[in-house]
Legacy VTK file of the C-alpha trace (Angstrom):
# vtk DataFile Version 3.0
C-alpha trace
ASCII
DATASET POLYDATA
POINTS 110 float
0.000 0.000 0.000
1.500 3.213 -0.959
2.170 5.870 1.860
-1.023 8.286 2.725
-3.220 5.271 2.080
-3.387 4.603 5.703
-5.688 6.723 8.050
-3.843 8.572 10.557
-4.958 7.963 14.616
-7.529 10.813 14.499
-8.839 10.446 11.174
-9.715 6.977 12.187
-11.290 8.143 15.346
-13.660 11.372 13.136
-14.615 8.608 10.504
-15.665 5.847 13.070
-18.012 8.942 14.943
-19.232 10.022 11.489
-20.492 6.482 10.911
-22.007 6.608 14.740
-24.095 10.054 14.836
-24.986 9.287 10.839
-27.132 11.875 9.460
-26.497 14.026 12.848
-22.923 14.541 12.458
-21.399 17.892 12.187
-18.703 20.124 13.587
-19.812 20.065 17.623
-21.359 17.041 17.261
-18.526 14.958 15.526
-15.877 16.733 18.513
-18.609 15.521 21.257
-18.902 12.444 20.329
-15.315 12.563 20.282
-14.566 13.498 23.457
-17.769 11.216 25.233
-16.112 8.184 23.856
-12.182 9.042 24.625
-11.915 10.924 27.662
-9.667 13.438 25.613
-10.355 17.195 24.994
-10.733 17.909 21.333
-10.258 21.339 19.661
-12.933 22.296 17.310
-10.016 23.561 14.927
-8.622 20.086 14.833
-11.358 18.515 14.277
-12.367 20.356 11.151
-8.858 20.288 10.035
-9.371 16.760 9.757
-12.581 16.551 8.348
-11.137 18.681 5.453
-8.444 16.306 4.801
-10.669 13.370 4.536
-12.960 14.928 2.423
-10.431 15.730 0.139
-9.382 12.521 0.424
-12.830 11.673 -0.969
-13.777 9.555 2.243
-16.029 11.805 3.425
-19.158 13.877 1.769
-20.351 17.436 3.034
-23.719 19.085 2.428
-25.429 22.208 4.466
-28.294 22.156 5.987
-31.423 24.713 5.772
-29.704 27.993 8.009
-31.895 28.642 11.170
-32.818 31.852 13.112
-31.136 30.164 16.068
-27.560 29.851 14.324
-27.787 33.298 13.572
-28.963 32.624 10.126
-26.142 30.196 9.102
-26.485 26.948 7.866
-24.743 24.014 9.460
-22.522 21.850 7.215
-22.986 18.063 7.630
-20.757 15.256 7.006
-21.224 11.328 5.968
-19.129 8.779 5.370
-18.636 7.707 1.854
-17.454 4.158 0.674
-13.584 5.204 0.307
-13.947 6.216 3.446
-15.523 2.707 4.597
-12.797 0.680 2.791
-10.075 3.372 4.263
-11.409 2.330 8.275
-11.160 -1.385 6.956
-7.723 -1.513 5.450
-6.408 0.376 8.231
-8.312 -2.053 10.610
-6.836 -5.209 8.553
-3.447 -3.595 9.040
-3.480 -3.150 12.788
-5.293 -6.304 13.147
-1.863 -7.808 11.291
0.267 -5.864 13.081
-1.017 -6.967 16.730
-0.987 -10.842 14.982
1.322 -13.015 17.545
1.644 -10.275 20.231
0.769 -10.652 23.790
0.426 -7.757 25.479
1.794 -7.744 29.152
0.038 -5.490 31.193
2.357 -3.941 33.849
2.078 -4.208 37.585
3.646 -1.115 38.808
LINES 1 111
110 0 1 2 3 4 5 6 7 8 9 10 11 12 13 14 15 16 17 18 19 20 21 22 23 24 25 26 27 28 29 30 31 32 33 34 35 36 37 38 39 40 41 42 43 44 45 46 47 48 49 50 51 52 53 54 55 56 57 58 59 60 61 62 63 64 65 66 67 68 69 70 71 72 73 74 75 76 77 78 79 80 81 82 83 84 85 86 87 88 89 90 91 92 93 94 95 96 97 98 99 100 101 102 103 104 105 106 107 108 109
């Protein structure tokens, strides 16, 4: 596989809560989700950062949504998963899954 095919830590971890809020995913929710499921603090910034790259990447699809009085009359941009993006979670999946193949790992008792 040629280098850039595989999906970086955090654009594994936007794409997998893409596919979990489905059609309710955007910006705050995406980072939410984020942070719910890994204890970490996400930036906003970063997350869109990311969600740019995999869009150009042609993983992900964007679309905006009606704007609404309480958004200050913006619209809010959406985001799904597309099937390069699908195949992208399961060849990086595949290659972890390799990787880890034969390894026990020893959990330390300090």
């Amino acid at each position: 596989m040629a280098k850039g095919e595989y999906l970086g830590e955090f654009e594994h971890i936007v794409l997998l809560a893409l596919l979990r809020l489905g059609k309710q995913a955007y910006g705050m929710r995406i980072r939410q989700e984020i942070e719910q499921r890994t204890g970490r603090s996400v930036a906003i910034g970063a997350v869109y950062a990311t969600l740019e790259r995999i869009t150009t990447k042609g993983y992900v699809s964007t679309w905006l949504a009606d704007p609404t009085p309480e958004r200050g009359g913006r619209a809010k941009r959406f985001f799904k998963v597309e099937a390069g993006g699908v195949a992208a979670l399961e060849r990086s999946q595949k290659a972890l899954n390799r990787m880890r193949q034969g390894i026990r790992i020893a959990r330390s008792t300090a």
